[in-house]
N, C-alpha and C positions, 0 to 999 in steps of 0.2 A: 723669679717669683711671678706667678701668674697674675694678680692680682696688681703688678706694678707697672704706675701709670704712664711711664714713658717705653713701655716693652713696642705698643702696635706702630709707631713713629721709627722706633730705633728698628726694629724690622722693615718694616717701609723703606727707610733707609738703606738700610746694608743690600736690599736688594737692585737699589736703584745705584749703586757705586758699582755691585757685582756686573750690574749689565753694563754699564758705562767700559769696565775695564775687560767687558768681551767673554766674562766667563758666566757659568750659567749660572743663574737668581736662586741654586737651593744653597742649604746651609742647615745643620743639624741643629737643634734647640734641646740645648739641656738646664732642669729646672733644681735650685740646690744646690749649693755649694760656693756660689760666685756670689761679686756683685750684681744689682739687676739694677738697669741691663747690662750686660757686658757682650762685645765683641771681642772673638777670639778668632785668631788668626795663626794658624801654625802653633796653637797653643801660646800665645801672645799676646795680651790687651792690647788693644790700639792704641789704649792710651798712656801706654806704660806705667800701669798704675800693676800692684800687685794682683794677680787672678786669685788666690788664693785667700783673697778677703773674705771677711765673714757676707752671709746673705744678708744683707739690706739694700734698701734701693737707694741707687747711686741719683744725689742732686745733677747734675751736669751728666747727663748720657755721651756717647760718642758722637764725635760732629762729623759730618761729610769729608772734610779735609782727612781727620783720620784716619778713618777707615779706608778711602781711596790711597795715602800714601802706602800704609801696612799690605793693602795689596798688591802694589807695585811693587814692594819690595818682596813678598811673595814669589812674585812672577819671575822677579831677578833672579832670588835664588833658588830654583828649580831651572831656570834658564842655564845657570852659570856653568853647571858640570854640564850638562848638554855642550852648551858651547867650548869648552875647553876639550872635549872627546872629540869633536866633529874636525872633519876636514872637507875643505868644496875645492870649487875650482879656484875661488878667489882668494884660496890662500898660496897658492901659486905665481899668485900676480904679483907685479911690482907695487903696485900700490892700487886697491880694489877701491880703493874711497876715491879716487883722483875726480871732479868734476869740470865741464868745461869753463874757462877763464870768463866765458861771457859769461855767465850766468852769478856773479858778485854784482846783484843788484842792491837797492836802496842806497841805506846807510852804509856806503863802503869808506875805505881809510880813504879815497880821494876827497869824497864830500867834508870827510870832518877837519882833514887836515887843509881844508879852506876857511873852515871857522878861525874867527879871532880866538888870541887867549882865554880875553876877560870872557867871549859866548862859551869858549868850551867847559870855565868855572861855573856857568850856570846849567850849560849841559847837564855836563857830572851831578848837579848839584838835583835837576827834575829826576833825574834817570835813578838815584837814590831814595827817592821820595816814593816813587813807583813801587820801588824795592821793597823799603820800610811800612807803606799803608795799602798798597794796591791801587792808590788813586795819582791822578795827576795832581799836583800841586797847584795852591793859585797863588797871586802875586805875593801878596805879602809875606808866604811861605819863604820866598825863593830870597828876598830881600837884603837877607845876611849871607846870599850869597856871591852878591855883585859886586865887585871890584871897586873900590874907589875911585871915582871919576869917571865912574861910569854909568848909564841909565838902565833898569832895566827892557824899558819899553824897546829901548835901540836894539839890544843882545837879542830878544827874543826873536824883535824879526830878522835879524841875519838869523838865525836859527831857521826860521821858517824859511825864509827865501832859499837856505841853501837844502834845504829840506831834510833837515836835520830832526827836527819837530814840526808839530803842524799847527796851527791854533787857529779859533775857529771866528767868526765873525767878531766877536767880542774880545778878543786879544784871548781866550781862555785856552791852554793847553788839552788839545784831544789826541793827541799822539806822540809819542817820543819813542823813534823805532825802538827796542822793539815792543815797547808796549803800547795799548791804546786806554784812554780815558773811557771808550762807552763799550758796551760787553760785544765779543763776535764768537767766534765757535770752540774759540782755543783758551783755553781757562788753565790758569798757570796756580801750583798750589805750594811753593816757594816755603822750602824747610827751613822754619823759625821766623815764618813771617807769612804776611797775609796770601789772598788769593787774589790773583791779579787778571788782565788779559792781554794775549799777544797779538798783534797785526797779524802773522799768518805762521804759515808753518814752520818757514825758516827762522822766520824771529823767535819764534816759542823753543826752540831748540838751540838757541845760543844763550841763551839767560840764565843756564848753568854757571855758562863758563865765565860770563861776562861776573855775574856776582859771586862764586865760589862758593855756592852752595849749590845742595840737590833741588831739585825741581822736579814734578810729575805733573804731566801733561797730559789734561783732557780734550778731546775735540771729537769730530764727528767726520764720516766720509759725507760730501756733499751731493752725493749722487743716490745713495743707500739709507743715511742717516745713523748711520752703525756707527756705536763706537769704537773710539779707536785711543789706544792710552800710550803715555812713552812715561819711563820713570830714566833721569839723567841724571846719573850719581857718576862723580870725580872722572868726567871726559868721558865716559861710557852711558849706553843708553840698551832701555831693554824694550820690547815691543809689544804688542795684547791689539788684535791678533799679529802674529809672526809676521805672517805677510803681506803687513804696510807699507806701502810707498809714501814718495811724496812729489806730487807735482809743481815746477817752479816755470812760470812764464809771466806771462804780460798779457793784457786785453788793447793795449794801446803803444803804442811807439815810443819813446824815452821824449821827445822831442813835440811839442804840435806841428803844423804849416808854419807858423808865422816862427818857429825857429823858439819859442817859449818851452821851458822844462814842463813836463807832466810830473806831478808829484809821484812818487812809490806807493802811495795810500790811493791814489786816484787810478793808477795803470798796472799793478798785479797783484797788492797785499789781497784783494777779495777773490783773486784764483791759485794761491800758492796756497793748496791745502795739502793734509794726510787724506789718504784714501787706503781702504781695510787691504788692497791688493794691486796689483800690476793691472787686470783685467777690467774694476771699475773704474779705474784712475783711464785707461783706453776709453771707455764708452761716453764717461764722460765729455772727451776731448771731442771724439766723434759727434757728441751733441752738442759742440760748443766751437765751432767752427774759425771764431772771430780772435778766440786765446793762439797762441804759440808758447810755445816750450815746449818741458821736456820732462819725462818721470823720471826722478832719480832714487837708487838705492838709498836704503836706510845710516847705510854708511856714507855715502855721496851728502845727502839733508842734511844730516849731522856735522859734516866738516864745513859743508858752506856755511852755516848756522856756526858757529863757533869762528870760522874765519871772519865773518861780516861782524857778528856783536862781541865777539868775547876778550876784546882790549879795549871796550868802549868808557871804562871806567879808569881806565891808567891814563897819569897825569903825564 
């Protein structure tokens, strides 16, 4: 309907998800026959509503969240018979995903399997919260989930100290690998639930597996500013553009001089990014002298990512 007042918005939009997920900003406009607005997608409402409704204008337009899932799954499935056709060299290999053992940083099973019981029921208990609202939880949330005979004040900071979560001058939670309380480049849009954000790459790519649900992940090459999208449906993941990498290192040393931990959030979450390719993910490095690591396959991010968070929630 031309005349309907949510149409220059909901365009506005669809174009602003289409660039995000690497593909180009057109899209065909037909007037008549639909709800208005409607987004269609493979011949598909984004919103799973019927396309074939009568023409009136739709109260509630499509939101961002939707239309960026429906496109990842788009992507997926033009993807999927490609990849089932194709043969490289890495399917030759014994295992093309294998990454190096160092590189199982943050939150790995040694750190958590340091925490007490009673901290890991509170663990569990923020990391669901994240899940459920998108936000970090504050005290009183978390409250029924502390153990009897126990405080929460205590739990949280063995939590912090072992670097499990991080909170911030005021006892308030701003990170709980792998998510973080205030927005960074990695925006997590969690099917059947809110939109959240990840500390870095590797963490935004385990929060499939960790919650058992699908996940589509937005973020940006830091060197470029391109978007870059992953859609992580049941262990599998699909990419926009193809060829994304992702870089995993450190800006600082595990350790200070004085023998003190450097938190995960302080020494690499802010250089483990996606980048659009192999070759900005290099120039980058080249311009950034003071990081070390290493770029790894899409397959490689994906398994670390899934090794480090995706048993985070088993009791």
């Amino acid at each position: 309907m031309p005349d309907c007042p949510n149409l220059s918005g909901t365009r506005d939009l669809l174009r602003k998800c289409l660039t995000e997920a690497g593909l180009p900003p057109t899209f065909t406009e037909v007037i008549g026959g639909y709800p208005s607005p409607s987004v269609l997608i493979d011949g598909v409402d984004v919103t799973g509503v019927d396309s074939a409704g009568p023409a009136a204008c739709v109260l509630t337009p499509p939101t961002a969240d939707q239309i960026r899932v429906a496109l990842l799954h788009a992507v997926e499935a033009s993807a999927l018979d490609r990849n089932l056709r194709q043969t490289t060299l890495e399917d030759s290999m014994s295992d093309p995903d294998e990454y190096p053992a160092e590189l199982a940083v943050g939150v790995t099973g040694t750190r958590v399997a340091e925490v007490s019981a009673p901290a890991r029921t509170v663990h569990r208990a923020i990391l669901r919260a994240f899940a459920d609202t998108g936000q970090a939880p504050d005290q009183a949330a978390l409250l029924a989930a502390v153990p009897a005979g126990h405080e929460l004040d205590v739990l949280l900071a063995e939590l912090h100290d072992r670097d499990v979560v991080r909170l911030d001058a005021a006892g308030r939670i701003r990170a709980a690998y792998p998510f973080s309380a205030a927005p960074t480049r990695h925006v997590l849009a969690i099917d059947g639930g809110p939109s959240a954000y990840s500390m870095c790459a590797v963490d935004a790519l385990g929060v499939s597996e960790m919650l058992g649900r699908d996940v589509a992940i937005t973020s940006a090459d830091p060197l470029t500013q391109e978007p870059i999208a992953v859609s992580v449906r049941a262990g599998a993941a699909v990419w926009a553009p193809e060829t994304a990498v992702v870089y995993v290192g450190a800006n600082q040393p595990a350790e200070s001089s004085s023998g003190d931990v450097i938190a995960a959030e302080d020494r690499c979450c802010t250089v483990m990014n996606f980048f659009t390719d192999p070759g900005t993910a290099q120039q980058w490095i080249a311009e950034n002298p003071a990081v070390s690591g290493v770029v790894l396959t899409q397959g490689q991010a994906l398994r670390l990512g899934v090794d480090i968070f995706g048993r985070l929630l088993e009791e």
